[in-house]
BADREN-700296 format. One record per atom (N, C-alpha, C, O): residue in one letter; chain; x, y, z. Coordinates in steps of 0.2 Angstrom, whole numbers. Example, Ala and Ser with C-alpha at 12.3 -4.5 7.8 and 13.67 -1.06 7.14 Angstrom:
<rs>
   numar   kolnu    east   north      up
       A       A      66     -28      39
       A       A      62     -22      39
       A       A      66     -16      39
       A       A      71     -17      42
       S       A      64     -11      35
       S       A      68      -5      36
       S       A      64       0      39
       S       A      67       6      40
</rs>
This chain:
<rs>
   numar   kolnu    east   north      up
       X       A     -61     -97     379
       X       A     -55     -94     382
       X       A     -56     -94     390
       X       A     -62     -92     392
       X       A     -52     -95     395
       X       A     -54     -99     399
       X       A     -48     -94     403
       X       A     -42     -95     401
       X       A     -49     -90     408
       X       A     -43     -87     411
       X       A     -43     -90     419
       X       A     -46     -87     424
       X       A     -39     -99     419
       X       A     -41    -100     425
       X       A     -36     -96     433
       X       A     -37     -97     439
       X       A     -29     -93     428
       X       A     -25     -90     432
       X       A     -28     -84     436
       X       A     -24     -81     440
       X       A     -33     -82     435
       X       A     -35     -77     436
       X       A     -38     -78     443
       X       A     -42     -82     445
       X       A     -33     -72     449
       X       A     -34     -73     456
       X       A     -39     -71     458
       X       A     -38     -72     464
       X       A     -47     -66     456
       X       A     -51     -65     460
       X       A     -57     -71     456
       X       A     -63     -70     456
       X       A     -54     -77     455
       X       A     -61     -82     454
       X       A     -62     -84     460
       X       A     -68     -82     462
       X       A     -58     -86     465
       X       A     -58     -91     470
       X       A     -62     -87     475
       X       A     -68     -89     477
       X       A     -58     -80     477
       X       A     -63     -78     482
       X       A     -69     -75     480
       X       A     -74     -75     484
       X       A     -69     -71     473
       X       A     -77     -72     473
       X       A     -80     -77     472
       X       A     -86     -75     472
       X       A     -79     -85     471
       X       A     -83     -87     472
       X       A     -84     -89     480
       X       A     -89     -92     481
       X       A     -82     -88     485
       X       A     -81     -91     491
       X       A     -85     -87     493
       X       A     -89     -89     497
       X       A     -85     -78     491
       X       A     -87     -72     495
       X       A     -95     -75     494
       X       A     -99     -75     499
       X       A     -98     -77     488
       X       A    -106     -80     483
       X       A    -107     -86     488
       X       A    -113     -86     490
       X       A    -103     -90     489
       X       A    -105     -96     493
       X       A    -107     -93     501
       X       A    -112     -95     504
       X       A    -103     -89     503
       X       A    -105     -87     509
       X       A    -110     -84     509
       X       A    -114     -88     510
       X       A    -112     -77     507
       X       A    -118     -74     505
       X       A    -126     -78     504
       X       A    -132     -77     505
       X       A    -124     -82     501
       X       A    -129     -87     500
       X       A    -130     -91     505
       X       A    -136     -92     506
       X       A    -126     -93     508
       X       A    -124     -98     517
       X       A    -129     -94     520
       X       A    -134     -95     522
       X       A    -125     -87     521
       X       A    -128     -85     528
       X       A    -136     -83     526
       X       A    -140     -82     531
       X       A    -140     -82     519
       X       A    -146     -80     517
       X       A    -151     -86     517
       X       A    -157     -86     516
       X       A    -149     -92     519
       X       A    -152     -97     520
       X       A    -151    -101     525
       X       A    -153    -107     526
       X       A    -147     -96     531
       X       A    -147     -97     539
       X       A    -152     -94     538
       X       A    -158     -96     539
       X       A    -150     -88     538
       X       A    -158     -82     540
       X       A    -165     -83     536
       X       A    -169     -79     536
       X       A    -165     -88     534
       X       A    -173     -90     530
       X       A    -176     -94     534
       X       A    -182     -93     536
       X       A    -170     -99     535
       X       A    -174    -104     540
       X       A    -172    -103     548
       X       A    -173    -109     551
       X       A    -169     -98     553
       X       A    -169     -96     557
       X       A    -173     -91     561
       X       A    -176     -91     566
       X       A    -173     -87     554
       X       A    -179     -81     557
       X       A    -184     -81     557
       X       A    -185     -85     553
       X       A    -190     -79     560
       X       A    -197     -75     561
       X       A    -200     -71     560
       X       A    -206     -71     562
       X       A    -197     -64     557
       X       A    -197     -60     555
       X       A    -199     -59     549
       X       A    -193     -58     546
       X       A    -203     -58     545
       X       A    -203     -57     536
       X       A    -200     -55     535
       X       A    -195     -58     532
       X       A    -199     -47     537
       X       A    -193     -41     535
       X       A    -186     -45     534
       X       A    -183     -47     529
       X       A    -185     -46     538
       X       A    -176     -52     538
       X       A    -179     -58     531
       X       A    -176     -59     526
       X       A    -183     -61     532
       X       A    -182     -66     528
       X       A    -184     -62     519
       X       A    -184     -64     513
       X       A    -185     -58     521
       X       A    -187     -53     514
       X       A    -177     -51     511
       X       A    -174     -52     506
       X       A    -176     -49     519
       X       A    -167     -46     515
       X       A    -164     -54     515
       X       A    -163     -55     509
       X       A    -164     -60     518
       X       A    -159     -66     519
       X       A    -164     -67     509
       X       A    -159     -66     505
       X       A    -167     -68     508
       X       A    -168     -70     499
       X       A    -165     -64     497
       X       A    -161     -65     492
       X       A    -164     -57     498
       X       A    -162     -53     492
       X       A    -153     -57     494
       X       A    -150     -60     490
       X       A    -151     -56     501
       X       A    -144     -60     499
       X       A    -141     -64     496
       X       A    -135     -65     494
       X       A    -147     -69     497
       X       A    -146     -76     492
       X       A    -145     -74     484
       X       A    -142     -77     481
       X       A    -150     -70     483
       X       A    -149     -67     476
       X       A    -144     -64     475
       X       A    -141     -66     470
       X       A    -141     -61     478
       X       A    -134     -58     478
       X       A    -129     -62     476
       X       A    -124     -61     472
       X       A    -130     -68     482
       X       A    -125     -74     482
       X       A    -123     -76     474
       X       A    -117     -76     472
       X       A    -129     -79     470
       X       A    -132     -79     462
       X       A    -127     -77     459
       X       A    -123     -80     456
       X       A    -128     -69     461
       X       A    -126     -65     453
       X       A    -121     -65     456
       X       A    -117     -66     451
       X       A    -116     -65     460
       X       A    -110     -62     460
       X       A    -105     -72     457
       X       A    -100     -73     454
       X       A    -109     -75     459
       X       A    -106     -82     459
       X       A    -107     -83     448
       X       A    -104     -87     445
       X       A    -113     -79     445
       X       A    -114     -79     439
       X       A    -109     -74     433
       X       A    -107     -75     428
       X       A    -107     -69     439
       X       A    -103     -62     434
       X       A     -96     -67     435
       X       A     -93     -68     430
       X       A     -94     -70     443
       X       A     -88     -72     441
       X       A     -87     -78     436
       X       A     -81     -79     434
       X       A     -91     -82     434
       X       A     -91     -87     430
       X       A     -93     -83     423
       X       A     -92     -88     419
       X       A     -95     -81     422
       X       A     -94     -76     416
       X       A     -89     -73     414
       X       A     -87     -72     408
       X       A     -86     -70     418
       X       A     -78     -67     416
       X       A     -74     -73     417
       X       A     -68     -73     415
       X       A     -75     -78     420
       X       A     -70     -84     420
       X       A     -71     -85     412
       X       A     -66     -84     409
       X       A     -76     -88     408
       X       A     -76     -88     402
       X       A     -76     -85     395
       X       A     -76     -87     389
       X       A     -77     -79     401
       X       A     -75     -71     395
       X       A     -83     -72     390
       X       A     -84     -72     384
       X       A     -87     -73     393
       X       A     -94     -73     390
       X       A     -98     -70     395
       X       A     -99     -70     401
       X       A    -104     -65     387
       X       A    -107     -60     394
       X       A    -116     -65     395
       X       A    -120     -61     398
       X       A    -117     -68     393
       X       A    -119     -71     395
       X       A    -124     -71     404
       X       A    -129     -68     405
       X       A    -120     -76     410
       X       A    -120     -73     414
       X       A    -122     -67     416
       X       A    -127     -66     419
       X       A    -117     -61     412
       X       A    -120     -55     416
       X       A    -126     -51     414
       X       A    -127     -46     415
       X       A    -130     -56     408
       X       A    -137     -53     407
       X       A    -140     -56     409
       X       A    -145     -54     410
       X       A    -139     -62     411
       X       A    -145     -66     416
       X       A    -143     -63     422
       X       A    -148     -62     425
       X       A    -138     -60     425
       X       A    -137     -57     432
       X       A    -143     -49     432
       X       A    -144     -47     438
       X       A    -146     -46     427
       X       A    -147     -40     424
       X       A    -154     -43     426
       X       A    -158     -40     430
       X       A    -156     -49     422
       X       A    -164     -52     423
       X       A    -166     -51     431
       X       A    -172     -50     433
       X       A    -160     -53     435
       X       A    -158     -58     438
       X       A    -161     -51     445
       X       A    -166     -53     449
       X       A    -159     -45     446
       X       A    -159     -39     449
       X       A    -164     -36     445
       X       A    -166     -32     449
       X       A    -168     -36     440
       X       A    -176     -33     439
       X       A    -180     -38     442
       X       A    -186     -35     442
       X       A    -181     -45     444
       X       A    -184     -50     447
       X       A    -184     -49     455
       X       A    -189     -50     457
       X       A    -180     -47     457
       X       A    -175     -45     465
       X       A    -180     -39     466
       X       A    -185     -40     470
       X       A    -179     -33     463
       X       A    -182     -26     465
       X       A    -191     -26     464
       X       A    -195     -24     467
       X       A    -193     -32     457
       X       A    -200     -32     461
       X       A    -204     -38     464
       X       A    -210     -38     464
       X       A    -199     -42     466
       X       A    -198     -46     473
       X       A    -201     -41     480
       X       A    -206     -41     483
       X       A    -195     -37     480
       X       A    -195     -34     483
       X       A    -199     -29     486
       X       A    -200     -28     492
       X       A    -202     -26     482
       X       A    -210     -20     480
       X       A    -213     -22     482
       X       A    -215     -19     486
       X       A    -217     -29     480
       X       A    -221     -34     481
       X       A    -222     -35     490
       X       A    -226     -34     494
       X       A    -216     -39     491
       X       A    -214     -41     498
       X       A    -217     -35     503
       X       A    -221     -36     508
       X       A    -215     -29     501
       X       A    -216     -24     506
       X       A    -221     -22     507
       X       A    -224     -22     513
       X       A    -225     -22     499
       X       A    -232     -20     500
       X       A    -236     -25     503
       X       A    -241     -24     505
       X       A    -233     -32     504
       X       A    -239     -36     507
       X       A    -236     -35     515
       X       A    -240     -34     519
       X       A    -231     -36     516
       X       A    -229     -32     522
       X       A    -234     -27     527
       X       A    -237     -27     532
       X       A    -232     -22     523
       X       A    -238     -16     526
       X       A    -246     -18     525
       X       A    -250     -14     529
       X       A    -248     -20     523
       X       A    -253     -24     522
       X       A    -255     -27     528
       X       A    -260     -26     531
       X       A    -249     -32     531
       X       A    -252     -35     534
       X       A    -251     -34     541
       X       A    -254     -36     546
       X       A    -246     -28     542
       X       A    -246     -25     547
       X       A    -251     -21     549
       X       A    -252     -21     555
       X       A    -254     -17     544
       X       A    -259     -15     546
       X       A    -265     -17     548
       X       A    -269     -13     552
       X       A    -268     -25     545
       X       A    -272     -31     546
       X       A    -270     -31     557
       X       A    -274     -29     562
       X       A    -264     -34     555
       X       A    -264     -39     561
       X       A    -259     -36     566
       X       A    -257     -39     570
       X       A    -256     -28     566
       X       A    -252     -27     572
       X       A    -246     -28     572
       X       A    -241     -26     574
       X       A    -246     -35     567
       X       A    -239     -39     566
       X       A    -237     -40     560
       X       A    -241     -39     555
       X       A    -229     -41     559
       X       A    -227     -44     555
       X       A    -222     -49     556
       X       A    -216     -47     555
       X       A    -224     -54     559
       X       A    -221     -63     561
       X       A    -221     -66     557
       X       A    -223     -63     552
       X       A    -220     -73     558
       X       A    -223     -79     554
       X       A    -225     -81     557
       X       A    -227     -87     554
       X       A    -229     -81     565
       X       A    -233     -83     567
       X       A    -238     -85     567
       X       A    -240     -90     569
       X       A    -241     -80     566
       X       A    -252     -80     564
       X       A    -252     -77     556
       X       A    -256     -73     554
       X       A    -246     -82     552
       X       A    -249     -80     545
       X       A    -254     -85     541
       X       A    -256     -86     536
       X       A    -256     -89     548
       X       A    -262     -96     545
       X       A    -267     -91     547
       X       A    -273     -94     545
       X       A    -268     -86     550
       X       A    -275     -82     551
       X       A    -277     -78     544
       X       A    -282     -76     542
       X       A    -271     -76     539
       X       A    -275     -74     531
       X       A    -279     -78     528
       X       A    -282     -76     523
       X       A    -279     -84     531
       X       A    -284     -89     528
       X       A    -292     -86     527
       X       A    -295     -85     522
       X       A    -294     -84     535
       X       A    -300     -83     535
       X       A    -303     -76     534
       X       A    -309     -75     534
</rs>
């Protein structure tokens, strides 16, 4: 069952395409971990909201339990991220991408 009349497919997918657009500017523009930490959580966002809309486009829930996986993978992305964050801020003063070839040694 296929509900293609249905007016909020288009701009959430457009809304999913954007979010994802601008999270993989910010991946490959910034230098910052913290930004590129949130630019992957937006692109994840991009995902799920582009997954529930193609889910209810088919009336299958599907989709919105991979979206479920999708946001417990995110949150301990996210935990992880932080803790190595303050980790290494506390190492090196910094958190760049600049002197991250210095954890080697």
């Amino acid at each position: 069952m296929n509900h293609v009349g249905d007016p909020f497919i288009f701009p959430a997918l457009i809304t999913g395409a954007a979010l994802f657009a601008v999270g993989l500017a910010g991946i490959t523009l910034r230098r910052s971990l913290i930004a590129i930490l949130m630019c992957i959580e937006l692109m994840l966002t991009g995902v799920n909201l582009t997954l529930v809309t193609f889910a209810r486009a088919n009336a299958d829930l599907n989709g919105q339990i991979m979206v479920f996986f999708i946001v417990t993978v995110a949150a301990a992305e996210g935990a992880i991220g932080l803790g190595l964050l303050i980790a290494l801020y506390r190492n090196m003063k910094e958190v760049g991408t600049a002197h991250l070839n210095q954890m080697k040694e």
